[in-house]
N, C-alpha and C positions, 0 to 999 in steps of 0.2 A: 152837265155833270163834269165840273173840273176835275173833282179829286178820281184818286187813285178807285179801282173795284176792292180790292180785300180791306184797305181802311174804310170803307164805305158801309163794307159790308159787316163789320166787325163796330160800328159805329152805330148804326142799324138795331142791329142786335143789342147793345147797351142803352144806347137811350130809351127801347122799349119797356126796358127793363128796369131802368131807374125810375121812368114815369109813371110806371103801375108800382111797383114798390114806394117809391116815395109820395104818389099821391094818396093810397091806401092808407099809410103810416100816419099822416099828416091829416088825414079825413079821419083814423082813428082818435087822434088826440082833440081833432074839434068834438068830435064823438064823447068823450072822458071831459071836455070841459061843458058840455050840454047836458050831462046827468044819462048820456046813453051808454050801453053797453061796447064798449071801444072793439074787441074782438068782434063780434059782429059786424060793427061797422068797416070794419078793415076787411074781411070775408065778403061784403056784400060788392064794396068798394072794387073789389079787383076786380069783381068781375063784372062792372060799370065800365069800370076803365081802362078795358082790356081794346075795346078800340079804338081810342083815341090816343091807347098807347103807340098802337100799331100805323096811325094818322103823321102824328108826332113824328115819328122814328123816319119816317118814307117821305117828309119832308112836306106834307098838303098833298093833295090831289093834280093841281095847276103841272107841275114838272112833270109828272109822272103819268099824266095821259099824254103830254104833248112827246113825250120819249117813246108810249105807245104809240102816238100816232107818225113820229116817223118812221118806227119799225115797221109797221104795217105798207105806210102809205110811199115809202122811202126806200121797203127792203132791207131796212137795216135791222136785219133778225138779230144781230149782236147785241144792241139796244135793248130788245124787249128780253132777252133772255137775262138781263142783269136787273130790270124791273123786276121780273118773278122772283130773281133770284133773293135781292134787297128787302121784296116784301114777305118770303119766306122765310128770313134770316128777322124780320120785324115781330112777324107772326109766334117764333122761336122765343125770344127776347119774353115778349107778353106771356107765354105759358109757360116760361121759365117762373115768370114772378108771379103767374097766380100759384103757378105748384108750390114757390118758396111760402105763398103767405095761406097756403091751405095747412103745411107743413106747421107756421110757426103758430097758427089760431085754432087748429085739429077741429075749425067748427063742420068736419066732413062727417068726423065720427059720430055715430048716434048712442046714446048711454039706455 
């Protein structure tokens, strides 16, 4: 991990959030050209791809166990506390953008 922690983590948090918002949005219009109900699919969507937002955002799995495993195996608890930190700021990012797209499709409410 070259870069900086706060751009990291501020980076984190945005790309989660762009990847479940723009793939929802984008899976909605294939949805509208399919003959399906586009809000639906954009509600069901987020919460599909709500971890692979979270996937995306933390960079793969590869870096971020082997950062676990020098923290553990290394003692470098510094390490692993910015892994939690990065994928709680990922995790953040993802329920920012299911809330935005429960918010903008209200398919929560029942009539």
């Amino acid at each position: 991990m070259n870069e900086a922690f706060v751009p990291a983590f501020l980076n984190s948090f945005f790309i989660s959030l762009g990847v479940l918002l723009g793939g929802s949005i984008i899976g909605g219009l294939a949805a509208f050209f399919t003959g399906q109900a586009p809000m639906t699919a954009v509600f069901r969507l987020s919460d599909s791809l709500r971890i692979w937002a979270i996937v995306a955002a933390i960079g793969g799995t590869f870096d971020m166990v082997y950062n676990f495993e020098r923290g553990i195996f290394h003692g470098e608890t510094k390490d692993i506390v910015k892994q939690v930190l990065l994928i709680l700021s990922a995790l953040g990012g993802a329920q920012t953008g299911a809330l935005i797209i429960n918010w903008f499709t209200q398919e929560h409410i029942s009539s």
